[in-house]
DSSP file (Angstrom, degrees, kcal/mol; ACC not computed):
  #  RESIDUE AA STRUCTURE BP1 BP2  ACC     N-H-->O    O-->H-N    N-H-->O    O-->H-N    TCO  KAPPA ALPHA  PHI   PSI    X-CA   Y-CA   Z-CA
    1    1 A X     >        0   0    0      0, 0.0     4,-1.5     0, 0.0     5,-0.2   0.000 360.0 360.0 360.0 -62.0    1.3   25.0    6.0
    2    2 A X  H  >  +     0   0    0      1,-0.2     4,-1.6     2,-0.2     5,-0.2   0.841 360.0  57.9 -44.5 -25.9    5.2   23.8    6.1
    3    3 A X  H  > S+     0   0    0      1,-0.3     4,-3.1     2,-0.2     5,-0.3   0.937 105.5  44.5 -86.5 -41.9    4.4   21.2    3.9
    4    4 A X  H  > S+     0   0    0      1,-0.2     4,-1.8     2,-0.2    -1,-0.3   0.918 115.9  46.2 -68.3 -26.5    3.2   23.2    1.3
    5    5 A X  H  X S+     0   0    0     -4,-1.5     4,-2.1     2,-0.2    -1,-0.2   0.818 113.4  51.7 -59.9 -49.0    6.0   25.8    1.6
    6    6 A X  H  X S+     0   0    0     -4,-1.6     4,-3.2     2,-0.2     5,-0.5   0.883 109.9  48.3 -91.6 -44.9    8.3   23.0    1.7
    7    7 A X  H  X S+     0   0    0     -4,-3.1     4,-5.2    -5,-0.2     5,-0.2   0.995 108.6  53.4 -33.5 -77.9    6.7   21.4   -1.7
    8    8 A X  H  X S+     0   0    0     -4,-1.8     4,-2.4    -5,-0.3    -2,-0.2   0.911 113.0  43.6 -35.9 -64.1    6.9   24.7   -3.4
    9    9 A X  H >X S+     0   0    0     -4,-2.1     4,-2.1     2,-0.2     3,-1.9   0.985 118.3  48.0 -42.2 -75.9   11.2   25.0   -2.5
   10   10 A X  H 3X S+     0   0    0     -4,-3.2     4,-3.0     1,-0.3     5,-0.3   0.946 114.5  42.4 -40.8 -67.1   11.4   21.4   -3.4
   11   11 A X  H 3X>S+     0   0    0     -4,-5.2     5,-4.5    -5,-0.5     4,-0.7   0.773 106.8  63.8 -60.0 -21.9    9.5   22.0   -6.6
   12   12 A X  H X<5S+     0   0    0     -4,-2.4     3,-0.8    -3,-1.9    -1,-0.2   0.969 112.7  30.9 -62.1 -53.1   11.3   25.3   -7.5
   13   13 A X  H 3<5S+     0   0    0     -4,-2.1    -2,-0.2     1,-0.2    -1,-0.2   0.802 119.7  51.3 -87.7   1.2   14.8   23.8   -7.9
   14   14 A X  H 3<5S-     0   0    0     -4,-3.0    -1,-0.2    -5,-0.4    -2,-0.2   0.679 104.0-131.2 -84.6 -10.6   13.8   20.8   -9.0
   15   15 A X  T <<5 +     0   0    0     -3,-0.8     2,-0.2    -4,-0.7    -3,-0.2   0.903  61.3 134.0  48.4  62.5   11.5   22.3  -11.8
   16   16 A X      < -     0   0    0     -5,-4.5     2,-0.6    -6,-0.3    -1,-0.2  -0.759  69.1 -98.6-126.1 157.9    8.7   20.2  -10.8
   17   17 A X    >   -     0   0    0     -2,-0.2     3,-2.0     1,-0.2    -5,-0.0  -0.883  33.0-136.0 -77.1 126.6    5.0   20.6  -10.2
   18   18 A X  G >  S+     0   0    0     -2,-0.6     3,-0.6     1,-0.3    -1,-0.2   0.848 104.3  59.4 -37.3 -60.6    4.5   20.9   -6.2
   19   19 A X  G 3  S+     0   0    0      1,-0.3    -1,-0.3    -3,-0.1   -12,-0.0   0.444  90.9  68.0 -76.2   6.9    1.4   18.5   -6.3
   20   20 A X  G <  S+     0   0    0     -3,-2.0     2,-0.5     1,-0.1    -1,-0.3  -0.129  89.2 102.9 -94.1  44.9    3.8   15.7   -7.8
   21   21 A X    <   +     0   0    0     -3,-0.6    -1,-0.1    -5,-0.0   -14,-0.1  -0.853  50.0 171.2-125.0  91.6    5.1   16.0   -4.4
   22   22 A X        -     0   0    0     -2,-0.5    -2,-0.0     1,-0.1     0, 0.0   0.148  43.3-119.9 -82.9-160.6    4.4   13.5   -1.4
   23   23 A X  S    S+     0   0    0     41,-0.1    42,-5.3    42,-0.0    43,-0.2   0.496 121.4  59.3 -62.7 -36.7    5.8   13.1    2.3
   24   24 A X  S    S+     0   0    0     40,-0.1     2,-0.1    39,-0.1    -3,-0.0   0.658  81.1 122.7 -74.5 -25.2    6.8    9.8    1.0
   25   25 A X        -     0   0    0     38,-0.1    39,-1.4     1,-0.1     2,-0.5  -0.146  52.4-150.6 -29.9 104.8    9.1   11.5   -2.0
   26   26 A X     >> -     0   0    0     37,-0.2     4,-1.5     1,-0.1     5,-1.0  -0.690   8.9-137.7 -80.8 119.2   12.4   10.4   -1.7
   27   27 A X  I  4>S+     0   0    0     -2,-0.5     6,-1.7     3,-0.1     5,-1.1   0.965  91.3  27.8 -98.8 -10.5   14.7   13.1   -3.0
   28   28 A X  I  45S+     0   0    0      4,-0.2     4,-0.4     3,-0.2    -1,-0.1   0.979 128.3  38.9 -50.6 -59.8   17.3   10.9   -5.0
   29   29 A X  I  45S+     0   0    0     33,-0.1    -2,-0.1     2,-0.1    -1,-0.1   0.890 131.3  23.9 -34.5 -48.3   15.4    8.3   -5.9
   30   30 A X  I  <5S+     0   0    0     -4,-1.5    -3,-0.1     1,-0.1    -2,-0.1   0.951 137.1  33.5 -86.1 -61.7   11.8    9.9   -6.8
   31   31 A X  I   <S-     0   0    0     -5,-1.0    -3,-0.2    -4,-0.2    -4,-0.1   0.722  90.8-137.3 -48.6 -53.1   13.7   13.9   -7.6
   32   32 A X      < -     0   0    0     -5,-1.1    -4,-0.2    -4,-0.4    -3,-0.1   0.727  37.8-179.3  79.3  17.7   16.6   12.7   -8.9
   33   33 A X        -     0   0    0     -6,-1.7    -1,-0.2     1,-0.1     2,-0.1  -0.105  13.1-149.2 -60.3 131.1   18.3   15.5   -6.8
   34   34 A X     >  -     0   0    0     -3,-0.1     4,-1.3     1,-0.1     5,-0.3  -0.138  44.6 -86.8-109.5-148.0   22.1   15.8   -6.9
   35   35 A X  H  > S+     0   0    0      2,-0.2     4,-0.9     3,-0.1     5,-0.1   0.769 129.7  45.7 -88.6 -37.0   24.3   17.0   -4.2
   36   36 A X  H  > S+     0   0    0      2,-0.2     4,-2.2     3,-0.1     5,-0.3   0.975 109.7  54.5 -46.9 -60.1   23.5   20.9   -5.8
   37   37 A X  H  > S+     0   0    0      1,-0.2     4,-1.5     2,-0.2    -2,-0.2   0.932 106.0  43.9 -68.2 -55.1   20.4   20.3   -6.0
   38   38 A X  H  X S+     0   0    0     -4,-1.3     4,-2.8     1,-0.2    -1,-0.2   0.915 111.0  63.7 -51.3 -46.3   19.8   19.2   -2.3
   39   39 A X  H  X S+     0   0    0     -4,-0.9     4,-2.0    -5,-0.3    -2,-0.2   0.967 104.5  43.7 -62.6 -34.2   22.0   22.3   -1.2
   40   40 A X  H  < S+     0   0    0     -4,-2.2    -1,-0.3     2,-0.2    -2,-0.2   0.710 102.6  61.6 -88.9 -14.9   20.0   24.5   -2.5
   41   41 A X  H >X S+     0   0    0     -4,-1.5     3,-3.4    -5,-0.3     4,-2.4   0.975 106.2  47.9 -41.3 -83.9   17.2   23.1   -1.3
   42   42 A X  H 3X S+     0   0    0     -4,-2.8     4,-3.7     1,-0.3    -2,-0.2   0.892 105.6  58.9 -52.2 -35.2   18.4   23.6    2.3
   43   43 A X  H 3X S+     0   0    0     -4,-2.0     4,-1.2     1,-0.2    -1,-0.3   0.566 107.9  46.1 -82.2  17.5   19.4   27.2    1.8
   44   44 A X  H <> S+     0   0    0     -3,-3.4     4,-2.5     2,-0.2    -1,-0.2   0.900 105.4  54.6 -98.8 -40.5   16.1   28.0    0.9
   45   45 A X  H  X>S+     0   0    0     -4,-2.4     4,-3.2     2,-0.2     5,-0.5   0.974 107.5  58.3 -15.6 -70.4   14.4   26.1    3.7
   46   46 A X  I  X>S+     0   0    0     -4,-3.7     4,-4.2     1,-0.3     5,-1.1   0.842 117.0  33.2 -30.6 -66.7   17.0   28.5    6.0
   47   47 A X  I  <5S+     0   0    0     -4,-1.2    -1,-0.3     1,-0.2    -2,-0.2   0.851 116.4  49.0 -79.2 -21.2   15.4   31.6    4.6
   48   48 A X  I  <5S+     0   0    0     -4,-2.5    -1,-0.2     1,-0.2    -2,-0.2   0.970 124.5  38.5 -68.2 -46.1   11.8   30.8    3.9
   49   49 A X  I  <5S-     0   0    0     -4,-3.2    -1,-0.2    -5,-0.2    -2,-0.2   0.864 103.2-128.0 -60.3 -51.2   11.8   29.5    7.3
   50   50 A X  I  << +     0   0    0     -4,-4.2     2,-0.2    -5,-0.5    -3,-0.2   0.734  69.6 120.6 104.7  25.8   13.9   31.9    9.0
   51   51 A X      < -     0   0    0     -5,-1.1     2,-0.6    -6,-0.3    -1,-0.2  -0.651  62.2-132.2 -94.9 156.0   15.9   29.1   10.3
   52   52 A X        -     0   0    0     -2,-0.2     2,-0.2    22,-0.2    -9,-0.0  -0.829  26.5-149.5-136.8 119.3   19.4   27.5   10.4
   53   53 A X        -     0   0    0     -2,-0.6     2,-0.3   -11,-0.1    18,-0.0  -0.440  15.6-121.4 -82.7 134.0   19.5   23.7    9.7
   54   54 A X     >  -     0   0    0     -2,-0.2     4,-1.5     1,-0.1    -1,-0.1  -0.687  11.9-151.4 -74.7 123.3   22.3   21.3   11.3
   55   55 A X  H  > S+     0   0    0     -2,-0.3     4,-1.6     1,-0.2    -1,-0.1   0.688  97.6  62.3 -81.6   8.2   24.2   19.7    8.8
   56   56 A X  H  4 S+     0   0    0      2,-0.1    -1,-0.2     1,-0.1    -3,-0.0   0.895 113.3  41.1 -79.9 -53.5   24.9   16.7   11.0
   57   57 A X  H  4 S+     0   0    0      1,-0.2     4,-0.5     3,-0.1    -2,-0.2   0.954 108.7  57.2 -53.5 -63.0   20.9   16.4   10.8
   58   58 A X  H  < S+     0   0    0     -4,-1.5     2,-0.7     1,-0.3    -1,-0.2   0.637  96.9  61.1 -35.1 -52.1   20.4   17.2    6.9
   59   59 A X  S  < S+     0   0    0     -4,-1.6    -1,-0.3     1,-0.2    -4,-0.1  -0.194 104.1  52.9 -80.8  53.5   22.8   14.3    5.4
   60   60 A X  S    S+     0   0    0     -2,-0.7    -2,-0.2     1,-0.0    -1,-0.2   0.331  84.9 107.1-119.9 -44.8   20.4   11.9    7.2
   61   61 A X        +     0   0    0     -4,-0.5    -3,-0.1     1,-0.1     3,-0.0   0.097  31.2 151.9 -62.5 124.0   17.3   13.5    5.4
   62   62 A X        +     0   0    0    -35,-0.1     2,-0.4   -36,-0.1   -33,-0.1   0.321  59.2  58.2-120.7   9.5   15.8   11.0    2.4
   63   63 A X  S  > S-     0   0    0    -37,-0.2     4,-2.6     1,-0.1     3,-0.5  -0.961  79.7-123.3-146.3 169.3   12.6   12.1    2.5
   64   64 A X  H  >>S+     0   0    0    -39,-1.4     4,-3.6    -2,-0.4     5,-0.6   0.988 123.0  39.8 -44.2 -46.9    9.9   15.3    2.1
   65   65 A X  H  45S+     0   0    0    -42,-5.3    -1,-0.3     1,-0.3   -41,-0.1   0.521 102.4  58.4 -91.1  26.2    9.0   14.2    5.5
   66   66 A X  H >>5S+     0   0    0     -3,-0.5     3,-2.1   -43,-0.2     4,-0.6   0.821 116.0  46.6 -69.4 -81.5   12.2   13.4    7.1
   67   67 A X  H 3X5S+     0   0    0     -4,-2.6     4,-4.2     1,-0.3    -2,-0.2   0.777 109.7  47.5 -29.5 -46.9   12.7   17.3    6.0
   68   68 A X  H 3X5S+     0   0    0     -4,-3.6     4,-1.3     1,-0.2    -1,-0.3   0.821 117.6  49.9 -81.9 -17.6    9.2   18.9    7.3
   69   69 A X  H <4<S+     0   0    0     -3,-2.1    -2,-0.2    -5,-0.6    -1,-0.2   0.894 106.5  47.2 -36.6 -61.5   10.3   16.8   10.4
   70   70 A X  H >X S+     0   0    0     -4,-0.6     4,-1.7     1,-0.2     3,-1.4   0.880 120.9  41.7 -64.8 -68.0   13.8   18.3   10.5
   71   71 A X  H 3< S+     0   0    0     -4,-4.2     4,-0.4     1,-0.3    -2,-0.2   0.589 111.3  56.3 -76.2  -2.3   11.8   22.3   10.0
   72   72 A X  T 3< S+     0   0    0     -4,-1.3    -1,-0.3     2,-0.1    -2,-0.2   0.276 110.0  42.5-115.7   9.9    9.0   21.5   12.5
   73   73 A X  T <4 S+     0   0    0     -3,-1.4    -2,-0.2    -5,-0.1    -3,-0.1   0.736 120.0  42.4 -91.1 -28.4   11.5   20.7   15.2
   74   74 A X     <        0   0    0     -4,-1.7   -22,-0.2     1,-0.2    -2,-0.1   0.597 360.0 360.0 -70.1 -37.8   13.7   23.8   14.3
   75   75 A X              0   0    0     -4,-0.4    -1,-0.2   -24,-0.1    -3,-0.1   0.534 360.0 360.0 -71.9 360.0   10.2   26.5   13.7
């Protein structure tokens, strides 16, 4: 269920289809995700989730599932 949620965020600002979207998705590399791009990323996590993300944690993350990692310790 996070992972699809987390797809869907990803895929919104990135303007991407969700199902080009792995665990293994790196997001610079695969996304091409800029320092914007990733910020907005996390604040959507916060609210879809209902969460508040560490940023100490968050500049580590280089993958989806680094991320659903990150929200299924946090949920």
């Amino acid at each position: 269920m996070e992972l699809e949620k987390l797809k869907h965020i990803i895929a919104g600002v990135m303007g991407m289809n969700p199902e080009e979207i792995t665990k293994e998705t790196r997001f610079v590399e695969d996304l091409g995700a800029d320092s914007l791009n990733v910020y907005e990323i996390i604040m959507n996590i916060e609210s879809e989730f209902d969460i508040e993300l560490c940023m100490d944690h968050v500049e580590k993350i280089n993958t989806v599932e680094e991320a659903l990692a990150l929200i299924e310790g946090t949920v």
